[in-house]
Residue frames as a rotation matrix with the C-alpha (Angstrom) as fourth column:
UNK 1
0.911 -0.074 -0.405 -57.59
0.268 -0.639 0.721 -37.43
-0.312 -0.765 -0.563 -45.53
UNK 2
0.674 -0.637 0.375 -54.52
-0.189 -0.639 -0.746 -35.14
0.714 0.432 -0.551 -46.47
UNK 3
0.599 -0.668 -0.441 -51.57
0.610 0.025 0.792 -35.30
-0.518 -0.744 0.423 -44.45
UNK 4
0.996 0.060 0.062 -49.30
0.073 -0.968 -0.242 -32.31
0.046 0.245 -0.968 -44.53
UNK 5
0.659 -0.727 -0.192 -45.43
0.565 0.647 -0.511 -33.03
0.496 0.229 0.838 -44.83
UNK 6
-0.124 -0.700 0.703 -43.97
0.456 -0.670 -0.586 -29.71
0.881 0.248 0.403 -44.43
UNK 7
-0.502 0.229 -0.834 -43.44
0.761 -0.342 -0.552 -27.96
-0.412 -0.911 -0.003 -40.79
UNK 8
0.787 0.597 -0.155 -46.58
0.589 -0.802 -0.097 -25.34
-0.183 -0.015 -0.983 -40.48
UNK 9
-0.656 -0.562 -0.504 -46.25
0.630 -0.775 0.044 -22.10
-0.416 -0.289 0.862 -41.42
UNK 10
0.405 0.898 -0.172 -49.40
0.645 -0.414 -0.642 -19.39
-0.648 0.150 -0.747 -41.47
UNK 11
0.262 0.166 -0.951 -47.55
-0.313 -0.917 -0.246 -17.55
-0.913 0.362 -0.188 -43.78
UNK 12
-0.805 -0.518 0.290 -47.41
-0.142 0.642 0.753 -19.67
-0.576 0.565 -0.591 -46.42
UNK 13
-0.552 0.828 -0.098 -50.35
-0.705 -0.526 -0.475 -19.12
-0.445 -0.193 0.874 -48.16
UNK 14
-0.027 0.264 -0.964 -50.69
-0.664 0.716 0.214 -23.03
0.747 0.646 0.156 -49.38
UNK 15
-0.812 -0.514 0.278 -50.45
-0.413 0.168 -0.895 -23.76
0.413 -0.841 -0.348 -45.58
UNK 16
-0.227 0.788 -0.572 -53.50
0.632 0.566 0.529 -25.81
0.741 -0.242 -0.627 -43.67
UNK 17
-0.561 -0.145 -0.815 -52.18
0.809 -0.302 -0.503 -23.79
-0.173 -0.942 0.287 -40.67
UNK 18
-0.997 -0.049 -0.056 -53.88
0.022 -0.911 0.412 -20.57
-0.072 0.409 0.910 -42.51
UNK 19
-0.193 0.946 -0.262 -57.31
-0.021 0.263 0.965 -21.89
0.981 0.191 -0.031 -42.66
UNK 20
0.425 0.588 -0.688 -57.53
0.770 0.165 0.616 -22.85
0.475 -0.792 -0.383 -39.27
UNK 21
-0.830 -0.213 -0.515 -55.51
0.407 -0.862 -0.301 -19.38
-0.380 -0.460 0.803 -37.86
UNK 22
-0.733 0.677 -0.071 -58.47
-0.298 -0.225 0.928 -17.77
0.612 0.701 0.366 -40.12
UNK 23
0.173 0.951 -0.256 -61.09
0.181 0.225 0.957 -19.60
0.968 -0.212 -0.133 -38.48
UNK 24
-0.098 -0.196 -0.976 -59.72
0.945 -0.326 -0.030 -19.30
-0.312 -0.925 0.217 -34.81
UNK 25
-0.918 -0.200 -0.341 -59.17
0.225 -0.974 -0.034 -15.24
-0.325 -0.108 0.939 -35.54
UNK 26
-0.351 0.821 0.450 -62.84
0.081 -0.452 0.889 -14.82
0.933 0.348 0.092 -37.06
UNK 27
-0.685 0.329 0.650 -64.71
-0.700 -0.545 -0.462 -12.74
0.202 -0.772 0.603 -34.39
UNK 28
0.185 0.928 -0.324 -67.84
-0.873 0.306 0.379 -15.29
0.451 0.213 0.867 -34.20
UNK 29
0.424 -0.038 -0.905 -65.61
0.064 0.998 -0.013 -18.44
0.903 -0.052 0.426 -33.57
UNK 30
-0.494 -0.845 -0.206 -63.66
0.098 0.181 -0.979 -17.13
0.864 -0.504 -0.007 -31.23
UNK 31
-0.637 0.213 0.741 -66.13
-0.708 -0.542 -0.452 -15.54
0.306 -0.813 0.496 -29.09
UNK 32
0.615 0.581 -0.533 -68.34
-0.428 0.814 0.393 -19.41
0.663 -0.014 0.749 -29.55
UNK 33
0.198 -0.458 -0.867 -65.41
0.388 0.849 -0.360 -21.05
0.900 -0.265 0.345 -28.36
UNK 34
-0.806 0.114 0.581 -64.96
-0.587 -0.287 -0.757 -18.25
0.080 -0.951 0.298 -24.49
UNK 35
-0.179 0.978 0.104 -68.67
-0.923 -0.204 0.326 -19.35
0.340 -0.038 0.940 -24.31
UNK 36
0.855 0.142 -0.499 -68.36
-0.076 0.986 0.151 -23.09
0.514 -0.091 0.853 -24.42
UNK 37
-0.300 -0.953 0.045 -65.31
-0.283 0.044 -0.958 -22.51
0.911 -0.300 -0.283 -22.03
UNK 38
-0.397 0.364 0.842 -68.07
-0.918 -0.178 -0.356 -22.58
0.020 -0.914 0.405 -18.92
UNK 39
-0.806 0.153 0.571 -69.40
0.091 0.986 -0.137 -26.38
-0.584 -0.058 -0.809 -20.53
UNK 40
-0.601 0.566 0.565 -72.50
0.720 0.075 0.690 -26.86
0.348 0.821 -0.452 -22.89
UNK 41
-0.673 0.361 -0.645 -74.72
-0.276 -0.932 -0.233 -24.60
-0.686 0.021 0.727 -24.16
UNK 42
0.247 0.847 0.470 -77.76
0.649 0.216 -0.729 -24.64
-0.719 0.485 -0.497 -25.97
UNK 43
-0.239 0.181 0.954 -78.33
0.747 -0.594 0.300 -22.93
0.621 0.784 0.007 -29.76
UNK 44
0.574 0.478 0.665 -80.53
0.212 -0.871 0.443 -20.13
0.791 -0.113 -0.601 -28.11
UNK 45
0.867 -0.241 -0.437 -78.36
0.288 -0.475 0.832 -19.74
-0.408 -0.847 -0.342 -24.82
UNK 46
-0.277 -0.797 0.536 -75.38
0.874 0.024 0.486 -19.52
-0.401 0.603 0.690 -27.11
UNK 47
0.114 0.161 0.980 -76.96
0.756 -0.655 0.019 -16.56
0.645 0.739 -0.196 -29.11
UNK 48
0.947 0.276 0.162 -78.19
0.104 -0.744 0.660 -14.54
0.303 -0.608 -0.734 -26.15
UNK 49
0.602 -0.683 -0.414 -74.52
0.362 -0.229 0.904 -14.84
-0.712 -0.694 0.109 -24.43
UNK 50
-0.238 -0.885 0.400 -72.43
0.927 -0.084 0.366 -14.03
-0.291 0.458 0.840 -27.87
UNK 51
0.254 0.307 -0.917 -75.00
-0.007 -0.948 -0.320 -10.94
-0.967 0.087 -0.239 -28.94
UNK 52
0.344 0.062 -0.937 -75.78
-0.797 -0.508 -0.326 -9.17
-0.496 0.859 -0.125 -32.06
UNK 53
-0.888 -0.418 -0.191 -75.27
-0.408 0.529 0.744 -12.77
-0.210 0.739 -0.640 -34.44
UNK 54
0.228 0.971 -0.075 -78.04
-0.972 0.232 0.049 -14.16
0.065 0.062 0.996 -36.56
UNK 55
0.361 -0.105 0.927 -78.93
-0.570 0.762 0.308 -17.46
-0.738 -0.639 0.215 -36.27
UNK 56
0.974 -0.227 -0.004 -77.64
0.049 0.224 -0.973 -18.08
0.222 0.948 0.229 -39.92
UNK 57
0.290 -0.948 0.132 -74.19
-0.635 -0.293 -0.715 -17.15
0.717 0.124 -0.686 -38.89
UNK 58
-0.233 -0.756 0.611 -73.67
-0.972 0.203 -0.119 -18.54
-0.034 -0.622 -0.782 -35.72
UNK 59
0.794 0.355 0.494 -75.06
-0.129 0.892 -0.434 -22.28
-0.594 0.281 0.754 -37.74
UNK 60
0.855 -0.517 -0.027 -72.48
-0.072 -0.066 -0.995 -21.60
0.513 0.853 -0.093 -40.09
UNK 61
0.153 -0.983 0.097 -69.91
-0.645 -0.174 -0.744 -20.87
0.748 0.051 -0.661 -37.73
UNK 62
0.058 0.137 0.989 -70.90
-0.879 0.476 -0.014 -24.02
-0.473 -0.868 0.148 -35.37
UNK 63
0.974 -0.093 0.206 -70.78
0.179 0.874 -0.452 -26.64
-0.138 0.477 0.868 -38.22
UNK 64
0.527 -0.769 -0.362 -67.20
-0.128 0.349 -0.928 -25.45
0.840 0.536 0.085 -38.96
UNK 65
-0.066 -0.256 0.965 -66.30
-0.992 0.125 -0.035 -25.92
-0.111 -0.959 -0.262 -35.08
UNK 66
0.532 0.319 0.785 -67.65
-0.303 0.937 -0.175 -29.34
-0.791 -0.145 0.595 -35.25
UNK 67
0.985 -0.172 -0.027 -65.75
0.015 0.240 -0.971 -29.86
0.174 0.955 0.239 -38.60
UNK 68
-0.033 -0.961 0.274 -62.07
-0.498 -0.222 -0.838 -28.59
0.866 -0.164 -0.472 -37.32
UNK 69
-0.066 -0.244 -0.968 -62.87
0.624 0.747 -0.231 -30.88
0.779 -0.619 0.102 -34.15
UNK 70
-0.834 -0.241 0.497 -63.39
-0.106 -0.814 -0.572 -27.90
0.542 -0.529 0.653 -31.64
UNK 71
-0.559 0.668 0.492 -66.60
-0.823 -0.373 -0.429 -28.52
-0.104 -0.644 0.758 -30.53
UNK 72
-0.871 0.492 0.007 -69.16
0.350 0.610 0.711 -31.25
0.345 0.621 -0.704 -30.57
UNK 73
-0.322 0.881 0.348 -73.00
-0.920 -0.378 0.105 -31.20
0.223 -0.286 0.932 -30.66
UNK 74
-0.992 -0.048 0.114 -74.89
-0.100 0.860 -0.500 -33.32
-0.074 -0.507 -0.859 -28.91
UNK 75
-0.610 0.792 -0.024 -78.59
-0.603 -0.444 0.663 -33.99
0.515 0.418 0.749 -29.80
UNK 76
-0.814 0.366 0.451 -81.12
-0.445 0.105 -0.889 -34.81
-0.373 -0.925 0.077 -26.77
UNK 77
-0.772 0.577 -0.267 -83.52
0.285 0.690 0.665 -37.55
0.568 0.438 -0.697 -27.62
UNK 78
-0.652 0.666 -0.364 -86.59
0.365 -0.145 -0.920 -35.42
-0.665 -0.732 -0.149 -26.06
UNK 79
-0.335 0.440 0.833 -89.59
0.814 -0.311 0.492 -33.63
0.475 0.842 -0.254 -27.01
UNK 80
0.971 -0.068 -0.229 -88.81
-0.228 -0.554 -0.801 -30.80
-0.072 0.830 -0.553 -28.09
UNK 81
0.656 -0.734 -0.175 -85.50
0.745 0.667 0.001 -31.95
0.116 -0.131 0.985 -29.10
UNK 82
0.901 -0.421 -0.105 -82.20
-0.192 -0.603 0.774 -30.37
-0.390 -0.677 -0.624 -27.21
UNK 83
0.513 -0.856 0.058 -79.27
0.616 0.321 -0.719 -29.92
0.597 0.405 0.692 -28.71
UNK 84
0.690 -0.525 -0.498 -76.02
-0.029 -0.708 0.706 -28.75
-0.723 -0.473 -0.504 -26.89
UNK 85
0.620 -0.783 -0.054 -72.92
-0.081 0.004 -0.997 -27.87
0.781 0.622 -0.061 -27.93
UNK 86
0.955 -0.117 0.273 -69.38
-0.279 -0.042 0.959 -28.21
-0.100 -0.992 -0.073 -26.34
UNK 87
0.276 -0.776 -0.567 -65.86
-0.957 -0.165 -0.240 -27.89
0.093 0.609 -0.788 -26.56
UNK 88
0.876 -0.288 -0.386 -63.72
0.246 0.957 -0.155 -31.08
0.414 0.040 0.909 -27.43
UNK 89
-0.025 -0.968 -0.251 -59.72
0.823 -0.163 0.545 -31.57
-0.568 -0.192 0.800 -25.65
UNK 90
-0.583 -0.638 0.503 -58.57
0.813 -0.459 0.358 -29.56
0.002 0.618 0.786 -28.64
UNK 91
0.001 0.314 0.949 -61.10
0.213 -0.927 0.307 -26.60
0.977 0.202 -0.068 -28.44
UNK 92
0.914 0.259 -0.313 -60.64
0.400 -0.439 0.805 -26.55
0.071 -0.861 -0.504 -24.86
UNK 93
0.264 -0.936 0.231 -56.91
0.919 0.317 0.235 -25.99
-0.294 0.150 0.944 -25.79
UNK 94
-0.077 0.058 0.995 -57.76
0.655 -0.749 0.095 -22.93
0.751 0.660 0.020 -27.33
UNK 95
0.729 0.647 0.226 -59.19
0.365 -0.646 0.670 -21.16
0.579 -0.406 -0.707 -24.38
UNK 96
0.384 -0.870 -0.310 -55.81
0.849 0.201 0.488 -20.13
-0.362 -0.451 0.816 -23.33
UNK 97
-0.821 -0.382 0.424 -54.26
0.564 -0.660 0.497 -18.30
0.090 0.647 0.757 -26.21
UNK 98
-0.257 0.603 0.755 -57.49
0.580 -0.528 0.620 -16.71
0.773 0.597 -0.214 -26.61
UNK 99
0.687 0.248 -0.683 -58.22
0.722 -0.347 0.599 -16.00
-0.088 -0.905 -0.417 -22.86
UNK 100
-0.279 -0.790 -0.545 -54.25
0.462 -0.608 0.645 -13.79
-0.842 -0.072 0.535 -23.25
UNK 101
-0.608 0.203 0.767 -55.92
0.775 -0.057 0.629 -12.51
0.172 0.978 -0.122 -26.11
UNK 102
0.185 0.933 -0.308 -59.19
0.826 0.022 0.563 -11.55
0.532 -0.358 -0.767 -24.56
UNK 103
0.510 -0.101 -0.854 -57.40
0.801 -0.307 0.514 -10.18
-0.314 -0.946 -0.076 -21.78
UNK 104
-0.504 -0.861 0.071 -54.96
0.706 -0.363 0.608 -7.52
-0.497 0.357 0.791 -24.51
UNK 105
-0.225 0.592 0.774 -57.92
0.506 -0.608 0.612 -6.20
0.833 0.529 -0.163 -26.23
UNK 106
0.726 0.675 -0.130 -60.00
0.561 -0.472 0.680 -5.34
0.398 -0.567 -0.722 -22.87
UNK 107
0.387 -0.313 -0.867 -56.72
0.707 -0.503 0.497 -3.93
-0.592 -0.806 0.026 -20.96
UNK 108
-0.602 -0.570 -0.559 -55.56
0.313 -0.813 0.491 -1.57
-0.735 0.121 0.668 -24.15
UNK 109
0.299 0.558 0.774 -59.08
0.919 -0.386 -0.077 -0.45
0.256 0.735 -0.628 -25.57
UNK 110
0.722 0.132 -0.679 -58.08
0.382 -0.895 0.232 2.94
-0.577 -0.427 -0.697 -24.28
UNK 111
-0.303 -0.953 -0.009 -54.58
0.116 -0.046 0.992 2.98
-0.946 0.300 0.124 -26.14
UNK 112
-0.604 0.053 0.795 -56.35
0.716 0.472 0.513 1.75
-0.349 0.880 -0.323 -29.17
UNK 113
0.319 0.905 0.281 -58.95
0.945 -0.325 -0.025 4.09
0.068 0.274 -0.959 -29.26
UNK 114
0.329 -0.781 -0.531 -56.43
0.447 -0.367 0.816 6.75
-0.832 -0.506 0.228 -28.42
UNK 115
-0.808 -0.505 0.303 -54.08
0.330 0.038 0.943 5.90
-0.488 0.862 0.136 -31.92
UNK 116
-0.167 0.601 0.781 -57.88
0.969 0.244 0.019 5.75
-0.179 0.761 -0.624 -33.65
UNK 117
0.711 0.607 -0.355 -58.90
0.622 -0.779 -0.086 9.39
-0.328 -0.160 -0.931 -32.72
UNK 118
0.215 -0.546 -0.810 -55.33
-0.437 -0.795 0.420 11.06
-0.873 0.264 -0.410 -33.24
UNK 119
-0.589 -0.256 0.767 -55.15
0.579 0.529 0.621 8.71
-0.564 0.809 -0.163 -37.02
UNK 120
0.131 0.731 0.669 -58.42
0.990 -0.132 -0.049 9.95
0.053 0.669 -0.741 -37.84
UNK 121
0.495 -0.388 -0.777 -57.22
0.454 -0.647 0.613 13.26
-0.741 -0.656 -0.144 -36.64
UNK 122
-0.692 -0.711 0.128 -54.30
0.018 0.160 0.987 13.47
-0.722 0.685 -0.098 -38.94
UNK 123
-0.588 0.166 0.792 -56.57
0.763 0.438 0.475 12.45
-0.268 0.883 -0.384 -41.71
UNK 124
0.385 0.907 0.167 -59.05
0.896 -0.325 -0.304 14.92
-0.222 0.267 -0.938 -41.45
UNK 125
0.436 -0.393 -0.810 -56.30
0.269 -0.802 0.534 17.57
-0.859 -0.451 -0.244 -41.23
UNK 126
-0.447 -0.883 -0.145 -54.98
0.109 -0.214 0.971 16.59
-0.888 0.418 0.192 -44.21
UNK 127
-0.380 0.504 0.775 -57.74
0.907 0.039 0.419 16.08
0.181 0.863 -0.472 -46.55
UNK 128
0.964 0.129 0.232 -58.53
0.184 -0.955 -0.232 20.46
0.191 0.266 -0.945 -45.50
UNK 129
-0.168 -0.919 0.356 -54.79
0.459 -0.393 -0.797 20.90
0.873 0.030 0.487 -45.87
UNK 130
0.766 -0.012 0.643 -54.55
-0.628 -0.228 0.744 22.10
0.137 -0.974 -0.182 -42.18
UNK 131
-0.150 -0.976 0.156 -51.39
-0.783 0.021 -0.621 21.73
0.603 -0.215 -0.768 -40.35
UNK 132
0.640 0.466 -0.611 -51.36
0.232 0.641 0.732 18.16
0.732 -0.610 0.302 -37.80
C-alpha cells in the first residue's frame, strides 16, 4: 500500500487526490453513489433508477466503488443469487458535496442553457460573417 507524504492537491497531476476527484466527477459514479444514498440496491434496480447505462458500464463503474471503499457488495446466499450494493461511512460522506452539487446543476439549467444558445449563437454568426 502507498502512503502519500505530501498535503493533497488535485492539481498536481502526480496527486492520488486526482484519481479519486476523477472518479467522484465521472457522471456514472456520481449518480451510483445519490442512488445508494436511500440504502441497498440491487444490480437491476440500480440500472432502472440511474437510466440510459449498459450493464458493462455500470460493472465497471461498481467494481471501482468497491475498490476506492465507497460502496460494498453484498452477495445473498439464495437461489437465484442476490447481490446488493451499498454505500460504506466514506461513500456516505460523499452524499453531501454531491447533494450541493446536484442541487447547482438542477437550480441553474436555465442559466446554462441560456450561455449555450447565445455561445452557439455567436458562433454561427461568425462562421457566415454576420454581425453578433
Amino acid at each position: 500500500m502507498d502512503t502519500f507524504d505530501l498535503p493533497a492537491n488535485v492539481l498536481d497531476p502526480n496527486c492520488p487526490s486526482r484519481v479519486i476527484f476523477q472518479r467522484i466527477g465521472d457522471k456514472w459514479a456520481s449518480l451510483v453513489i445519490q442512488v445508494l444514498g436511500d440504502g441497498p440496491v440491487r444490480f437491476s434496480e440500480l440500472r432502472k433508477m440511474v437510466s440510459a447505462v449498459t450493464p458493462k458500464v455500470l460493472t465497471q463503474t461498481l467494481r471501482a466503488l468497491e475498490r476506492d471503499g465507497l460502496i460494498t457488495r453484498t452477495v445473498h446466499a439464495q437461489v437465484p443469487p442476490r447481490v446488493d450494493y451499498q454505500l460504506t461511512p466514506l461513500g456516505e460522506s460523499l452524499l453531501g458535496p454531491l447533494g450541493m452539487l446536484r442541487e447547482w446543476a438542477e437550480s441553474h439549467v436555465p442559466s446554462i442553457l441560456e450561455a449555450r444558445d447565445a455561445y452557439d449563437d455567436a458562433q454561427d454568426a461568425a462562421v457566415l460573417g454576420a454581425p453578433s
